[in-house]
LUMVOMAR-951689 format. One record per residue: residue number from 1; residue in three letters; chain; x, y, z of N, C-alpha, C in turn. Coordinates in steps of 0.001 Angstrom, whole numbers. Atoms other than C-alpha are relative to their C-alpha. Last residue first. Layout:
REM residues N
NUM, ALA, A, X, Y, Z, X, Y, Z, X, Y, Z $
...
This chain:
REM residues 86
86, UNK, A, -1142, 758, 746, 898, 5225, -6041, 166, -940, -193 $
85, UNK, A, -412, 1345, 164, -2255, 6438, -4129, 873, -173, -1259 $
84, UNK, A, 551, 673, 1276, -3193, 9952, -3326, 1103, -1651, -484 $
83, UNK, A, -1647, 856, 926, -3131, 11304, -428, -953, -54, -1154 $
82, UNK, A, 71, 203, 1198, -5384, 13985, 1591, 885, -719, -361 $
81, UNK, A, -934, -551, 1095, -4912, 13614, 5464, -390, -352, -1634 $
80, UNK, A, 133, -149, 1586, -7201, 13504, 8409, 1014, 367, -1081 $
79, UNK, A, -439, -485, 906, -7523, 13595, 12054, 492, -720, -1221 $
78, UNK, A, -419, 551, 1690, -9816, 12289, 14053, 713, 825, -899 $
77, UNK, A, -943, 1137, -192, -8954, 13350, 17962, -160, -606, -1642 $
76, UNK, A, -1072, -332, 1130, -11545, 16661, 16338, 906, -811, 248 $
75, UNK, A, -1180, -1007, -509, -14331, 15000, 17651, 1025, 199, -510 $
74, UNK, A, 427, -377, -888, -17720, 13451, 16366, 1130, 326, 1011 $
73, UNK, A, 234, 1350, -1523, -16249, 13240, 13567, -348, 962, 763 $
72, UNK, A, 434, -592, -1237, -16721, 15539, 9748, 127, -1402, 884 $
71, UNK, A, -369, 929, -1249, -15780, 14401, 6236, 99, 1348, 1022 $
70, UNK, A, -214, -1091, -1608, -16933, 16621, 3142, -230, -1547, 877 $
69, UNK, A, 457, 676, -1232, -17790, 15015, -436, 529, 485, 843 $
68, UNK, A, 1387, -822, -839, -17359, 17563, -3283, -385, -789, 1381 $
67, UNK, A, -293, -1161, -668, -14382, 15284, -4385, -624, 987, 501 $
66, UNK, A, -218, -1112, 1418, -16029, 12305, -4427, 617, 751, 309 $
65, UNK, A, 1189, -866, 522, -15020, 9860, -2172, -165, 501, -753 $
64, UNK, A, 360, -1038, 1842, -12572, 7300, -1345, -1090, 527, 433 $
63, UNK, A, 1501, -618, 806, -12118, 6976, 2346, 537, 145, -1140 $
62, UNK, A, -485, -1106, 953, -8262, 5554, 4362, -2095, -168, -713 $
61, UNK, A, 619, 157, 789, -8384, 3748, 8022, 60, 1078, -1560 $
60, UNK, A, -120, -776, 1066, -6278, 4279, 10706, -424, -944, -1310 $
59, UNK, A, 646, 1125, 1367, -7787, 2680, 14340, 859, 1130, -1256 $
58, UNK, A, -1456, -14, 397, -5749, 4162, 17545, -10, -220, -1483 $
57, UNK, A, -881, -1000, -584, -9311, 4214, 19287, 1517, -682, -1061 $
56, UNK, A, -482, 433, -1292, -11739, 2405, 16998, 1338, 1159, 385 $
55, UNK, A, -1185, 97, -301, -13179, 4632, 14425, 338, -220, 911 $
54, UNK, A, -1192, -833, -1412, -16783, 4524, 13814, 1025, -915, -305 $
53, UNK, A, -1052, 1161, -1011, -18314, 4375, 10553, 51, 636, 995 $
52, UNK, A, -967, 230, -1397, -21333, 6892, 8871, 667, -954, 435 $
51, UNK, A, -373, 715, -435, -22744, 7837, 5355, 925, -128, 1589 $
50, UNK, A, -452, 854, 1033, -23864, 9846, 2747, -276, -1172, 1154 $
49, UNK, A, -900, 602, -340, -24989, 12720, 5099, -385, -1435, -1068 $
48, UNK, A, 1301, 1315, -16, -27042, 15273, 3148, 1381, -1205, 176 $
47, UNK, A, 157, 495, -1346, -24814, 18712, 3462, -804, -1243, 596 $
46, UNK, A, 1120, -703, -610, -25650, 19885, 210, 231, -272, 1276 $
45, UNK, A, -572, -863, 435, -22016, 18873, -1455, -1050, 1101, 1101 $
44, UNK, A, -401, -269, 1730, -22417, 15256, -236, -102, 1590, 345 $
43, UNK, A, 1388, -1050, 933, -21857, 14356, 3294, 492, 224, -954 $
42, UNK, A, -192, -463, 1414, -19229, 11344, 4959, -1613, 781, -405 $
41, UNK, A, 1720, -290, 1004, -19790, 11154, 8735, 823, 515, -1039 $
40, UNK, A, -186, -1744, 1191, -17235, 10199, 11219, -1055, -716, -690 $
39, UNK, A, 376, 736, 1849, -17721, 7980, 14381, 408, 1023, -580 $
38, UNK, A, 435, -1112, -234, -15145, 7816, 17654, -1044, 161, -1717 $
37, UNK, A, -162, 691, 1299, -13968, 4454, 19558, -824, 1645, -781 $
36, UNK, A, 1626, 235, -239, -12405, 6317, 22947, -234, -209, -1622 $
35, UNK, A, 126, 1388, -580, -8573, 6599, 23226, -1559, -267, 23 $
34, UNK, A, 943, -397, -1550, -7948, 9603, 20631, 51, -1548, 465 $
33, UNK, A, -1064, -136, -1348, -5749, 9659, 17865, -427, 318, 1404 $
32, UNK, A, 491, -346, -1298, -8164, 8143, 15507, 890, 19, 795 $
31, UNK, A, -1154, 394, -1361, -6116, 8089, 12450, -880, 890, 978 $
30, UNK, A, 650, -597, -1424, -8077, 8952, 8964, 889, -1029, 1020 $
29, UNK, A, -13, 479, -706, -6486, 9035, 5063, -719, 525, 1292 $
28, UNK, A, -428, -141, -1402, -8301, 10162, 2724, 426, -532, 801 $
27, UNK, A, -277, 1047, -971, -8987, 9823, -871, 604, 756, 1267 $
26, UNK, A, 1130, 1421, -141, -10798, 11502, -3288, 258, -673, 592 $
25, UNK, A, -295, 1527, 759, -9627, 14814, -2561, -1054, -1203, -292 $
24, UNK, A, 825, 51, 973, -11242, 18442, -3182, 1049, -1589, -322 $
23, UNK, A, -1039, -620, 1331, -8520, 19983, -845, -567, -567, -1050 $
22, UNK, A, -1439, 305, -367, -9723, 18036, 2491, 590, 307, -1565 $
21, UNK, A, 179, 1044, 906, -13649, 18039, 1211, 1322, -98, -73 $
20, UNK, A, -502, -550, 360, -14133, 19552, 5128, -243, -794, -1550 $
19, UNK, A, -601, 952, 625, -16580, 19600, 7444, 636, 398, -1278 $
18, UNK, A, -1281, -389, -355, -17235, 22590, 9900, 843, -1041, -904 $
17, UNK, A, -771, -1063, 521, -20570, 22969, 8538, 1652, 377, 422 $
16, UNK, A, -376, 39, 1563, -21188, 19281, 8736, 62, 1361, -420 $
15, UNK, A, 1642, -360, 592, -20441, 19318, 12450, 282, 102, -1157 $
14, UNK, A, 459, 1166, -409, -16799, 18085, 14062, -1678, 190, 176 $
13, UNK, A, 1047, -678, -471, -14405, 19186, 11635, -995, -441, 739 $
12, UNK, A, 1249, -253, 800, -11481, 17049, 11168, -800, 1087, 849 $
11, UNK, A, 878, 252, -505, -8280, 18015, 12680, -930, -451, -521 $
10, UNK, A, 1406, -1219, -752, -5989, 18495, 10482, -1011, -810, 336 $
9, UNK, A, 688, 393, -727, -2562, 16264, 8303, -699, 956, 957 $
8, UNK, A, -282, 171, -1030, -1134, 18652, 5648, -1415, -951, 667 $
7, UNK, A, 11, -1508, -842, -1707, 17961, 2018, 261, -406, 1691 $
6, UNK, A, 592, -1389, 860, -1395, 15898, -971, 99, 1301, 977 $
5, UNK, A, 749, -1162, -1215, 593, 13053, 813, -106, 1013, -828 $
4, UNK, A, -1092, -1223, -215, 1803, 10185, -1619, -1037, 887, 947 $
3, UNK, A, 788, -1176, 206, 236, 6533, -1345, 1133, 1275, 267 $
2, UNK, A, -1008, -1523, -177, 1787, 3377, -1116, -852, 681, -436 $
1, UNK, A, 850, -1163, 0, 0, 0, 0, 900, 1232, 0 $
């Protein structure tokens, strides 16, 4: 699994107006750096949630999406990075 880094690792946002589309990627990485299991929410462009996981504590997981899609958790311990896969 290789991927390159598009942009800096950030907090997520943790309402869908604070969510982000992390530089208009399609992929994301996520790293619950928190000790409690924590969910995120994928929304489309209108704010109409797509979809929800939770993130075990330490868990790193990667999202395709669209690029108009926006990621938001229920605390900012999720943080987030744009890649792109090599």
């Amino acid at each position: 699994m290789s991927f390159r880094l598009k942009g800096a690792e950030t907090a997520c946002g943790t309402s869908v107006g604070a969510a982000s589309t992390f530089g208009d990627s399609t992929d994301v990485r996520l790293f619950n750096s928190g000790s409690t299991n924590r969910l995120l929410t994928v929304a489309d462009a209108s704010d109409t949630t797509i979809g929800t996981m939770t993130l075990a504590d330490g868990e790193v997981t990667f999202i395709r999406k669209d690029k108009t899609d926006q990621i938001f958790a229920a605390h900012a311990e999720i943080l987030a990075t744009p890649v792109i896969w090599s």
